[in-house]
GUTI-465757 format. One line per 4 residues: number of its first residue (from 1); their letters; for each residue x, y, z of N, C-alpha, C, O. Coordinates in pm, whole numbers. Example, Ala and Ser with C-alpha at 12.3 -4.5 7.8 and 13.67 -1.06 7.14 Angstrom:
BEGIN
1> as> 1319,-569,780,1230,-450,780,1320,-330,780,1424,-332,846  1285,-225,708,1367,-106,714,1290,3,787,1341,114,804
% end
This chain:
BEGIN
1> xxxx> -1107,1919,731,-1079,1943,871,-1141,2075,919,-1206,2086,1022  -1106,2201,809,-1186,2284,893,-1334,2293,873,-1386,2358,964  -1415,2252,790,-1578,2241,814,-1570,2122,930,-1677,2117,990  -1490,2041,971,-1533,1975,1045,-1521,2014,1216,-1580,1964,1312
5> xxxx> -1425,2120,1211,-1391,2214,1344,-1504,2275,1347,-1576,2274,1447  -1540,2348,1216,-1643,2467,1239,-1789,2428,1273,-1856,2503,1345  -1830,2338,1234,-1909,2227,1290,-1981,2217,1433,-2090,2234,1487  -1860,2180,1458,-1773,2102,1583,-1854,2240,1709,-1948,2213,1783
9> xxxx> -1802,2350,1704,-1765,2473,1710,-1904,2518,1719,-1937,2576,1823  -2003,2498,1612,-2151,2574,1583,-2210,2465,1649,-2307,2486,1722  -2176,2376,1636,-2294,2273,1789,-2280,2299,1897,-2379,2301,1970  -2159,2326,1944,-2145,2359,2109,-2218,2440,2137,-2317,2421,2208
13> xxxx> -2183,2550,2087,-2272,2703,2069,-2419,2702,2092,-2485,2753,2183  -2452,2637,1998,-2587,2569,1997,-2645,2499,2102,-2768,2510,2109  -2596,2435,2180,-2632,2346,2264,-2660,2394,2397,-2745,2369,2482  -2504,2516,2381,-2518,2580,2507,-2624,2691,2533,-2658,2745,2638
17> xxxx> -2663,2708,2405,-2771,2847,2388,-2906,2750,2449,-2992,2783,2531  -2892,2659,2399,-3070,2585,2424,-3079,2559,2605,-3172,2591,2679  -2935,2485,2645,-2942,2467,2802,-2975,2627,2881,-3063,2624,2967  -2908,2758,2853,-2939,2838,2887,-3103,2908,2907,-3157,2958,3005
21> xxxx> -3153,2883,2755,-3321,2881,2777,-3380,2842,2870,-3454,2932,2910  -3393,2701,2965,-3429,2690,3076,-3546,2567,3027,-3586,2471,3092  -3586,2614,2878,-3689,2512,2863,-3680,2389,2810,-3773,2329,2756  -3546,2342,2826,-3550,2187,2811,-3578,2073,2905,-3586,2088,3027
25> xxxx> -3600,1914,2817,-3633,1816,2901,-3553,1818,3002,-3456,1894,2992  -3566,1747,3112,-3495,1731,3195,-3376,1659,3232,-3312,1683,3334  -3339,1538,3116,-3235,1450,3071,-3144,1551,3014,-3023,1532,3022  -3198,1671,2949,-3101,1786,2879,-3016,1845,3000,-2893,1850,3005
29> xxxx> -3109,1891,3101,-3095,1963,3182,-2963,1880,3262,-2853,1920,3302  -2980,1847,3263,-2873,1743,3374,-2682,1799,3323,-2587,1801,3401  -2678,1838,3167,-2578,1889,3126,-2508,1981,3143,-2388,1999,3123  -2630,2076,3203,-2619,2235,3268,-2489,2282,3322,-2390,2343,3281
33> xxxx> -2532,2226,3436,-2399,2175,3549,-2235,2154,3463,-2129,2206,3497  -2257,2077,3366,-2133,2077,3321,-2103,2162,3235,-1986,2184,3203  -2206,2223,3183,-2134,2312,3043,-2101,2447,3147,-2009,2523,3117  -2180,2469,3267,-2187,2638,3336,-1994,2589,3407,-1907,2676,3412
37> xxxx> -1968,2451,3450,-1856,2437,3522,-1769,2479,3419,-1681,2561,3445  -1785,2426,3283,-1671,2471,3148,-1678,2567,3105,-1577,2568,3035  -1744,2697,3085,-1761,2770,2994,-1785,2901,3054,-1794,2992,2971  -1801,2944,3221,-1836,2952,3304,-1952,3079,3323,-2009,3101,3216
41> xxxx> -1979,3130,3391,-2133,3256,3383,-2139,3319,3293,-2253,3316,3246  -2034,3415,3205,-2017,3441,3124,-2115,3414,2966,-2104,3308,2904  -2182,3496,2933,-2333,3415,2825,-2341,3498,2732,-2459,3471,2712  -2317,3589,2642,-2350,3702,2546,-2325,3680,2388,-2253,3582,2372
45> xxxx> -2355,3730,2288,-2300,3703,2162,-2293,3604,2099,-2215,3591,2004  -2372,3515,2141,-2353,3368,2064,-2471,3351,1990,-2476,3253,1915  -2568,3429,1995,-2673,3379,1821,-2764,3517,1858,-2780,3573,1966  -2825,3554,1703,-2932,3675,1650,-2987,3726,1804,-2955,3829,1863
49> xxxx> -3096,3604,1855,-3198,3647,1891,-3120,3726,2054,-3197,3793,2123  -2976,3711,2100,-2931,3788,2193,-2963,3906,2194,-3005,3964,2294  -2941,3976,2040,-2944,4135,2059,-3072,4151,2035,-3119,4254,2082  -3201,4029,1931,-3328,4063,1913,-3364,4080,2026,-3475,4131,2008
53> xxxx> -3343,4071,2176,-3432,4086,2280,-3394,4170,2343,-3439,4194,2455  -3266,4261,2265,-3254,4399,2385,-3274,4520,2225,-3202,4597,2161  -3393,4480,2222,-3448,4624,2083,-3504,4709,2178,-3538,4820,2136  -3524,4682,2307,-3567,4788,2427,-3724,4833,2346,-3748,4950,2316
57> xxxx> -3818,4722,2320,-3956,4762,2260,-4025,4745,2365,-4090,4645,2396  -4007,4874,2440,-4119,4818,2602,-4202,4972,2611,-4168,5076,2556  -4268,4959,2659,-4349,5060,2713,-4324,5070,2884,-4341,4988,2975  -4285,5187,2879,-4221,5225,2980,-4225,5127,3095,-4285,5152,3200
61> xxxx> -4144,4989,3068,-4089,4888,3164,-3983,4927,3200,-3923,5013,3135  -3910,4852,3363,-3769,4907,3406,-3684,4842,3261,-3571,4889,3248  -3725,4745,3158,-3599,4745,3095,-3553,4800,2956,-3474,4765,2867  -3669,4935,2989,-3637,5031,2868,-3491,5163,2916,-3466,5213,3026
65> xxxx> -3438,5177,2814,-3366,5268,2870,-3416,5428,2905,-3527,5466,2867  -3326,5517,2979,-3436,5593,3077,-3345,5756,2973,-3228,5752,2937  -3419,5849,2954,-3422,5972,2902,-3356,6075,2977,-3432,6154,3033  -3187,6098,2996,-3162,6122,3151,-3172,6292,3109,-3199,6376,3195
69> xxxx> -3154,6318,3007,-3134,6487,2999,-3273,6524,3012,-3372,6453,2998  -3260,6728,3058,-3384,6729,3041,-3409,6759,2865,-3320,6724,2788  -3555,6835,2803,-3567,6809,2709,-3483,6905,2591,-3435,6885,2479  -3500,7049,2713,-3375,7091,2645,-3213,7116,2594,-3149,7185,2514
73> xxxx> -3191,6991,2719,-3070,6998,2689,-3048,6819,2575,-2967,6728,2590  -3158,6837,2473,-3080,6703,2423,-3052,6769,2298,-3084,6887,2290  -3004,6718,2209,-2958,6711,2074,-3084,6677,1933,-3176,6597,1915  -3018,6788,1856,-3140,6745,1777,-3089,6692,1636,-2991,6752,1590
77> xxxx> -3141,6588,1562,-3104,6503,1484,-3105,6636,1363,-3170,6741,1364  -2997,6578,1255,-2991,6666,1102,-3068,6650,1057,-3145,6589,1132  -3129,6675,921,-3268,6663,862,-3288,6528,805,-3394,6468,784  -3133,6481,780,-3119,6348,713,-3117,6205,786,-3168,6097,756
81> xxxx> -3029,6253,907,-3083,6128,1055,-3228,6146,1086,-3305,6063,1134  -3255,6286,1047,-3412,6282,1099,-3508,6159,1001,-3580,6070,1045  -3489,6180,913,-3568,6111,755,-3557,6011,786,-3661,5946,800  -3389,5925,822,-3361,5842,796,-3443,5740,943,-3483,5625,927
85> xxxx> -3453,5812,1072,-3526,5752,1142,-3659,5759,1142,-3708,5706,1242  -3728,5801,1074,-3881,5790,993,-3897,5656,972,-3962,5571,1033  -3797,5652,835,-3816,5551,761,-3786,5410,833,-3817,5298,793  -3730,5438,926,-3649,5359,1020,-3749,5264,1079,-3751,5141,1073
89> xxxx> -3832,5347,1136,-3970,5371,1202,-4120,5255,1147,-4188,5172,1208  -4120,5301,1017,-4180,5247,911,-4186,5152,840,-4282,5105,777  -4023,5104,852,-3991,4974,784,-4082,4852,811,-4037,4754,753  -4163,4832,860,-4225,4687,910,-4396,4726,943,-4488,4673,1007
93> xxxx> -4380,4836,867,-4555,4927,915,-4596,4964,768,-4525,5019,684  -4769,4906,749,-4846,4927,660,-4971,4957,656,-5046,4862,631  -5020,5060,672,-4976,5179,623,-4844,5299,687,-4860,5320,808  -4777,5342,653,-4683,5394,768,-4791,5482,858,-4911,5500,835
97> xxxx> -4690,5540,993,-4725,5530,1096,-4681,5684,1194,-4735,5739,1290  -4558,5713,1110,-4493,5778,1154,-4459,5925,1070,-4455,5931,947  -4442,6009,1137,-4430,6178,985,-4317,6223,1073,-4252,6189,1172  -4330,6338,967,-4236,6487,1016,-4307,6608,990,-4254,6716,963
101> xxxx> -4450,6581,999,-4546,6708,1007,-4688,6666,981,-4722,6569,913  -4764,6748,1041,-4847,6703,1067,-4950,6655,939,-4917,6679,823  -5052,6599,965,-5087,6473,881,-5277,6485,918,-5320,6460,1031  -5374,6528,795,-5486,6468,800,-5541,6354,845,-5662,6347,861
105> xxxx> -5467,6261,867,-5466,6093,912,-5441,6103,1056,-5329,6127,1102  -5558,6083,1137,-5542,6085,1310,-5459,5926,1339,-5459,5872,1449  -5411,5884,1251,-5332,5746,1323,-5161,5806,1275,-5062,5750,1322  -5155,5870,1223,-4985,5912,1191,-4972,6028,1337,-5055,6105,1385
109> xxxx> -4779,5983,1390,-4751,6062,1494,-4660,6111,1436,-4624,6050,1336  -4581,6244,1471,-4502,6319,1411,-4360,6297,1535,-4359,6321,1655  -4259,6246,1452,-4166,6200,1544,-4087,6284,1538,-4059,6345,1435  -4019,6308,1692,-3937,6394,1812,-3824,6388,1723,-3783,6279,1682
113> xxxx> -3758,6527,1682,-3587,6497,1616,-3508,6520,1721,-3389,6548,1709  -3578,6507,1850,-3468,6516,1965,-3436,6423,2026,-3526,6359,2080  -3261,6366,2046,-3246,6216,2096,-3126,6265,2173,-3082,6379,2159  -3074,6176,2254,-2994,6163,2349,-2872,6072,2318,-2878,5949,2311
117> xxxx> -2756,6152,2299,-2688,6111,2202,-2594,5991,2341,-2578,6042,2452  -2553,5877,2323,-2438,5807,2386,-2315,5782,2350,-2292,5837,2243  -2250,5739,2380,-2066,5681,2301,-2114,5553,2307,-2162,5503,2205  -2108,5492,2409,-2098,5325,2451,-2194,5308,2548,-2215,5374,2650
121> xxxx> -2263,5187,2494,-2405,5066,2560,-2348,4956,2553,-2289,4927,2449  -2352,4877,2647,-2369,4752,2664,-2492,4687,2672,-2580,4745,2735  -2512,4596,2631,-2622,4508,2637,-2590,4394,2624,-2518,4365,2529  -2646,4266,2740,-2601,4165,2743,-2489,4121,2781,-2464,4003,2807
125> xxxx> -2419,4209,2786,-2296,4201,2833,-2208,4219,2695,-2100,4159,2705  -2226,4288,2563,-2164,4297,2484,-2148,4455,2478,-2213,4520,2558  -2085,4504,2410,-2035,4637,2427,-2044,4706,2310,-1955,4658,2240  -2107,4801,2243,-2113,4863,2119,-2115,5003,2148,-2188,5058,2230
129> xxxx> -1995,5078,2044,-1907,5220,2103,-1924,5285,1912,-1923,5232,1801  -1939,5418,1964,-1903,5502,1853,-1762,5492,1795,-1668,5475,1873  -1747,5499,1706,-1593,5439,1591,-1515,5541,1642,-1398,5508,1664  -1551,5678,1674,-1445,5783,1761,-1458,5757,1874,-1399,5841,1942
133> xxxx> -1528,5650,1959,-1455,5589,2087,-1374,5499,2068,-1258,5513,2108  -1428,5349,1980,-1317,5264,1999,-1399,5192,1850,-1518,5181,1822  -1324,5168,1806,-1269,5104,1673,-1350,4986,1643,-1433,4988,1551  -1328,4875,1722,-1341,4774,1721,-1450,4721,1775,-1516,4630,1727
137> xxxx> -1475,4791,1902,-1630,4785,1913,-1762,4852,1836,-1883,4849,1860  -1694,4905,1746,-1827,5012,1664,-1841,4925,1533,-1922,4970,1451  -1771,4801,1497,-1806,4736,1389,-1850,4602,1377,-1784,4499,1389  -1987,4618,1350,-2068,4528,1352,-2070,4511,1145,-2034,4569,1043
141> xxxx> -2157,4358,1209,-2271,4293,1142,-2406,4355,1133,-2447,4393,1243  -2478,4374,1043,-2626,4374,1037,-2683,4328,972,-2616,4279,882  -2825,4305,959,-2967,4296,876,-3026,4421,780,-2974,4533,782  -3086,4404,737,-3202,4490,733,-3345,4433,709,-3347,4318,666
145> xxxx> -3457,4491,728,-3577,4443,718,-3594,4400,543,-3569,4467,443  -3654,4244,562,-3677,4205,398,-3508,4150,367,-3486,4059,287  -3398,4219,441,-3276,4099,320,-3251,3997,474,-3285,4024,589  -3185,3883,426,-3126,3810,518,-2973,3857,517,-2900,3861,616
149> xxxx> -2946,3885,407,-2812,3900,375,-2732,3989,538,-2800,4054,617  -2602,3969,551,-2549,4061,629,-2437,4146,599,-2320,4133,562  -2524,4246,631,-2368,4367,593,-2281,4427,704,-2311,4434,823  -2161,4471,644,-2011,4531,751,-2071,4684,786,-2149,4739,709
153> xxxx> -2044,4722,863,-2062,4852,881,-1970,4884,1005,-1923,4790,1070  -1941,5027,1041,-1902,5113,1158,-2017,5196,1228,-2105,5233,1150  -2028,5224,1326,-2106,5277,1416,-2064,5423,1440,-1973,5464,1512  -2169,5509,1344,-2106,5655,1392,-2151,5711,1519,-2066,5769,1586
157> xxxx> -2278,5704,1567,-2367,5749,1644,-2458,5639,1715,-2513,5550,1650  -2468,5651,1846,-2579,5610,1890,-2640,5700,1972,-2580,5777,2046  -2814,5687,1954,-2877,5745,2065,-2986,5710,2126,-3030,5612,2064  -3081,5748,2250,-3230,5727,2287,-3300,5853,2172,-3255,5954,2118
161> xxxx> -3410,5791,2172,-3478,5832,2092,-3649,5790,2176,-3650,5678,2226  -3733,5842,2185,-3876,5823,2220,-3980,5894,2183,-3972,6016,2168  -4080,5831,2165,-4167,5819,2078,-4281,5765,2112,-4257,5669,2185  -4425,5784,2091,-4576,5793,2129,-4600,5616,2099,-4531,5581,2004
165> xxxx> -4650,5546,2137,-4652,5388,2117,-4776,5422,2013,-4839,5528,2005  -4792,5315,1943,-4916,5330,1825,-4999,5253,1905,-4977,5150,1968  -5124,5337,1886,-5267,5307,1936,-5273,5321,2091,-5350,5257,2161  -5188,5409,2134,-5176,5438,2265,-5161,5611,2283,-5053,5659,2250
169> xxxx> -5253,5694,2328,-5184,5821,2367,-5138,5834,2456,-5094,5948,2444  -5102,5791,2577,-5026,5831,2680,-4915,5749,2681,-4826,5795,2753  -4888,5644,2626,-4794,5557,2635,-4643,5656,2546,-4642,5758,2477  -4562,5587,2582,-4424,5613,2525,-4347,5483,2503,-4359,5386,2578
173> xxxx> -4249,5488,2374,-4152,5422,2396,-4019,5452,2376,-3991,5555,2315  -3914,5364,2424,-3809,5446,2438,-3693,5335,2389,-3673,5229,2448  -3638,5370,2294,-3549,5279,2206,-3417,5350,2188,-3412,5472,2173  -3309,5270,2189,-3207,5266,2122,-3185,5297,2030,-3271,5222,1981
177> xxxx> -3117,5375,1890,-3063,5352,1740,-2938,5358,1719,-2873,5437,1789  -2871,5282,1622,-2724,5306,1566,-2720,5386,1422,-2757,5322,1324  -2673,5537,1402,-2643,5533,1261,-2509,5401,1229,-2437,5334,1304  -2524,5408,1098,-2396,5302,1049,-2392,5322,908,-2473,5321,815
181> xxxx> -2267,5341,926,-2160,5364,767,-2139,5240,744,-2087,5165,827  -2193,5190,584,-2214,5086,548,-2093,5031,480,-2052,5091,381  -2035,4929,520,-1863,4915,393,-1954,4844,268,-2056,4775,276  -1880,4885,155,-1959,4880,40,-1910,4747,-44,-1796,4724,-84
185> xxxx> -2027,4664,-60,-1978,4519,-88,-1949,4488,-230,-1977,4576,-311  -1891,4360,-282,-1815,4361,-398,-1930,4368,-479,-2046,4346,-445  -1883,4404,-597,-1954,4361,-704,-1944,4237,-744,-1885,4154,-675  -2011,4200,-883,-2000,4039,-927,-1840,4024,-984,-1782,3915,-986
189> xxxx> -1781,4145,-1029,-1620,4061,-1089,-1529,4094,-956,-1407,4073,-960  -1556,4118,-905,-1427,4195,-741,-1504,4075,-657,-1430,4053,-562  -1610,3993,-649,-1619,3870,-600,-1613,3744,-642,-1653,3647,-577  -1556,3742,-768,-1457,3654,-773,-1325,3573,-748,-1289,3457,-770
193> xxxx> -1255,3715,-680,-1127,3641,-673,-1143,3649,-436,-1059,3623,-349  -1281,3692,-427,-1297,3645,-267,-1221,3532,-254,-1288,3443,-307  -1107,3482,-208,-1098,3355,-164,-1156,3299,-23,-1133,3193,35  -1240,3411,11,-1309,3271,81,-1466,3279,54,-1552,3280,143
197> xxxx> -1479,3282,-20,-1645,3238,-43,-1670,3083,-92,-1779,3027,-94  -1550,3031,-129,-1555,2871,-163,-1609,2798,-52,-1691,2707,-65  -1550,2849,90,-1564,2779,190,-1721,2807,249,-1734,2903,326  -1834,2730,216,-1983,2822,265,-2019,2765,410,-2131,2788,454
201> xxxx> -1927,2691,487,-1989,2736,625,-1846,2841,708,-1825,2831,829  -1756,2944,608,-1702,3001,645,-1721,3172,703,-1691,3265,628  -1761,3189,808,-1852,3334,791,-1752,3423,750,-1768,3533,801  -1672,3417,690,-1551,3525,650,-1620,3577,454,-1680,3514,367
205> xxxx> -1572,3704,462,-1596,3772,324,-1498,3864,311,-1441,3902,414  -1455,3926,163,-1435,4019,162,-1518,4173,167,-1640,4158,158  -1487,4275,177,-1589,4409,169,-1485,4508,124,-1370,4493,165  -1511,4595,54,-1466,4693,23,-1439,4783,136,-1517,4779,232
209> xxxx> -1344,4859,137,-1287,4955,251,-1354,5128,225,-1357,5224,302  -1405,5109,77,-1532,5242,45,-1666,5209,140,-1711,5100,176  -1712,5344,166,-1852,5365,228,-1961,5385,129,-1968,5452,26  -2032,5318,181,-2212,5351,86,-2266,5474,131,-2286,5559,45
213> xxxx> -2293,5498,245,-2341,5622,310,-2386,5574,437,-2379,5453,457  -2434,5652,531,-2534,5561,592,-2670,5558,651,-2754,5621,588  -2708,5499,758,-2843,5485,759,-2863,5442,939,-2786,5420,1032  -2991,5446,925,-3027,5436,1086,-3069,5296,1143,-3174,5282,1080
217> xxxx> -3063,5223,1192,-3077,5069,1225,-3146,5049,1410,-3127,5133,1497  -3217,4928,1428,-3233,4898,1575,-3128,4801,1577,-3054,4759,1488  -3143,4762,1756,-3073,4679,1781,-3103,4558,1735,-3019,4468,1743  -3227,4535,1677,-3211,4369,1654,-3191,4366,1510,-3236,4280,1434
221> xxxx> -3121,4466,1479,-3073,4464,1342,-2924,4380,1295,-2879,4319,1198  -2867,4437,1484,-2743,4401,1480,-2731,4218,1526,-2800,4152,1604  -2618,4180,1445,-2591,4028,1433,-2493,3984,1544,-2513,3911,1642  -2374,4050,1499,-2261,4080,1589,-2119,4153,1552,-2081,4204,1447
225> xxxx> -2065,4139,1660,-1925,4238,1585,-1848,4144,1514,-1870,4023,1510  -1733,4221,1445,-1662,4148,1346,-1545,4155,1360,-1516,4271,1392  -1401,4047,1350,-1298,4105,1329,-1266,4173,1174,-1355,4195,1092  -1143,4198,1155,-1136,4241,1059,-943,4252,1026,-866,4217,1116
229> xxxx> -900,4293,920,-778,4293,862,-749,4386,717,-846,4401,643  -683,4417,697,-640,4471,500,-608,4363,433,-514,4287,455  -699,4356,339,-637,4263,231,-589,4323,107,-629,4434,70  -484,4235,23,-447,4344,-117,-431,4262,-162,-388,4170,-93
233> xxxx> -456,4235,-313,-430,4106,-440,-374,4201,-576,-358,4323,-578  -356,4128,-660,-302,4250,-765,-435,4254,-850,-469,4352,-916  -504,4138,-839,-629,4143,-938,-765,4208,-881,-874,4194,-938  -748,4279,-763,-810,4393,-730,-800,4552,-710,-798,4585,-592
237> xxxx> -796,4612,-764,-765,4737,-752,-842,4841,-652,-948,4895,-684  -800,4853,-573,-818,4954,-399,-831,4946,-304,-717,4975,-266  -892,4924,-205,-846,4890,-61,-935,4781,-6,-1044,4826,-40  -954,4695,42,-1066,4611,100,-977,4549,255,-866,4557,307
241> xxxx> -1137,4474,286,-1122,4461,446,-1185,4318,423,-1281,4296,349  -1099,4202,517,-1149,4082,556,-1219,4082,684,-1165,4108,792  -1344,4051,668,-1404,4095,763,-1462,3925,776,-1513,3854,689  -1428,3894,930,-1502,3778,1030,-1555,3809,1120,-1524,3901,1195
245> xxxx> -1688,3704,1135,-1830,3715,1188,-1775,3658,1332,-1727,3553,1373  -1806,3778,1381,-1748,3680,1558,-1885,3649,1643,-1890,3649,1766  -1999,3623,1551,-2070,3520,1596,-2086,3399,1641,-2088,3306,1560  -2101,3374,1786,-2030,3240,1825,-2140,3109,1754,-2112,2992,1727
249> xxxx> -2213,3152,1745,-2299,3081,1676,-2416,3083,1511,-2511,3160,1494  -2372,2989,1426,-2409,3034,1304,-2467,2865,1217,-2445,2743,1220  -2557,2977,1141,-2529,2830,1046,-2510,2814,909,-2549,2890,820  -2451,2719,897,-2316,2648,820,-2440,2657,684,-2554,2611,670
253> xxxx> -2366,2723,617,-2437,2727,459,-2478,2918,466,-2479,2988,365  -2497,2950,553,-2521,3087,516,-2422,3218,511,-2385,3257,622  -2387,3273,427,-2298,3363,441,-2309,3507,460,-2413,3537,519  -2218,3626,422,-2232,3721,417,-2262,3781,333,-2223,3705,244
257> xxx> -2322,3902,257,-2353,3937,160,-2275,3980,63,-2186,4060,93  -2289,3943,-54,-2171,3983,-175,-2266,4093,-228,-2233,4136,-338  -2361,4139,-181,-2396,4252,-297,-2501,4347,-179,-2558,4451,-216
% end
């Protein structure tokens, strides 16, 4: 019964994501009408590619976000947010692209440790807040470049950040980042007694309530937010968190990461 709810549940989702696209047949189209009367304007959080399209990768288009301080009044990253948004930078670039000093190589730019720090962005109509604003909005789902897997994390920081576009000198771009404190996932004997990993179109896992450290991420890193709860068994020893994927849309066979 419940793979057959959850199912049930990930098709709607689905269906309603494709009518929203705009680019279906026209026999599709005719459904519109009824799913916008049921479900009503309301559209955000229901699959990946929502937040993949607000990574704000524009060159200075109105739908990049805008640099409101001047330059000296912004904030300047630690040496280790600094690194960590380098690498950040780099992840998907070969040869890298990006330094923290200057460089014999006229194609490397030396990136700004000055960013513009926020509490809370919305995008899409979803809401993502620093963990000392609000709790529940600062804990997401993510990616990283190269795993599919998804990991728990909290949101310590967000900020603008901008930066020289590659192969452009006058251009700029102007992006979003989240640091995120990573919850630290089971090992192979502490994921054994997961009781719910039996269930594999269940997006629920356990995670450890310890931190890994953390690290710097874009937005289309992020999946979605999560609920969450304390769990305690006797055949685990220390604190863990049940953490559910409040992705309205998923698919059935893929889970969260055990490692």
């Amino acid at each position: 019964m419940e793979h057959t709810l959850a199912k049930a549940f990930c098709r709607t989702g689905n269906l309603k994501t494709l009518l929203m696209q705009g680019n279906m047949p026209d026999f599709v189209k005719e459904f519109q009408v009824l799913f916008s009367a049921y479900f009503g304007s309301a559209f955000s959080g229901s699959q990946h590619s929502d937040i993949t399209m607000l990574s704000y990768m524009s060159h200075g288009n109105g739908d990049a976000p805008a640099m409101m301080e001047k330059p000296d009044q912004l904030a300047v990253l630690s040496t280790e947010t600094y690194q960590d948004l380098i690498s950040c930078l780099n992840e998907e670039l070969s040869p890298p692209r990006y330094c923290s000093q200057p460089s014999p190589h006229p194609d490397m730019w030396i990136v700004d440790p000055r960013v513009q720090d926020k509490q809370i962005v919305t995008m899409n109509g979803v809401t993502f807040a620093c963990v000392s604003k609000h709790v529940g909005n600062s804990r997401i789902l993510f990616t990283m470049v190269g795993d599919n897997l998804q990991h728990a994390g909290e949101i310590q920081r967000i900020f603008i950040h901008q930066r020289r576009a590659i192969g452009l000198n006058t251009e700029f771009v102007t992006e979003i980042f989240f640091v995120i404190r990573q919850f630290q996932a089971l090992d192979d004997m502490q994921a054994a007694y997961d009781p719910y990993r039996r269930f594999s179109g269940l997006p629920c896992r356990l995670f450890s309530r310890q931190f890994m450290g953390d690290r710097v991420i874009r937005a289309q890193n992020i999946v979605s937010h999560f609920a969450s709860c304390p769990y305690q068994r006797p055949e685990l020893s220390g604190q863990f968190l049940v953490v559910l994927s409040l992705n309205r849309v998923s698919v059935l066979g893929v889970v969260l990461t055990a490692g």
